[in-house]
Steps between C-alpha positions, in 0.01 A plus 500: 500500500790611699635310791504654840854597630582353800894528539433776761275299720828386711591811563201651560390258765824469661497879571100495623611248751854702612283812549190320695772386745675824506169657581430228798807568622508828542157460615588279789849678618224736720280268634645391864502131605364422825668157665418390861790284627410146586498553877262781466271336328460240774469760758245636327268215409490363890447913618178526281187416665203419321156556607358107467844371642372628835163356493398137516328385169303180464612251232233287339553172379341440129165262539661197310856506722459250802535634859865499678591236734 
């Protein structure tokens, strides 16, 4: 029974994962990255209005909490 050949397995494998990262690479050089700088992103959050933050909304307590004081 002959014995399976595996001296090429290094190579093999080393050039798979060289050409799967070549390939994501080139891949991702086109796509554009958006970034918001920091002080935009707090301008943002406190502009945006919400439709329950202008309404009042009743908070139950759960039956087996005691009343506040």
């Amino acid at each position: 029974m002959p014995q399976l050949d595996t001296s090429t397995w290094l190579l093999t494998i080393t050039l798979m994962i060289l050409s799967l990262f070549c390939t994501y690479q080139s891949k991702m050089i086109n796509q554009t990255m958006i970034s918001i700088p920091p002080q935009d992103k707090e301008t943002i959050q406190s502009t945006t209005q919400l439709p329950w933050e202008t309404k009042w909304t009743k908070i139950y307590l759960p039956h087996s909490s005691p009343l506040p004081s």
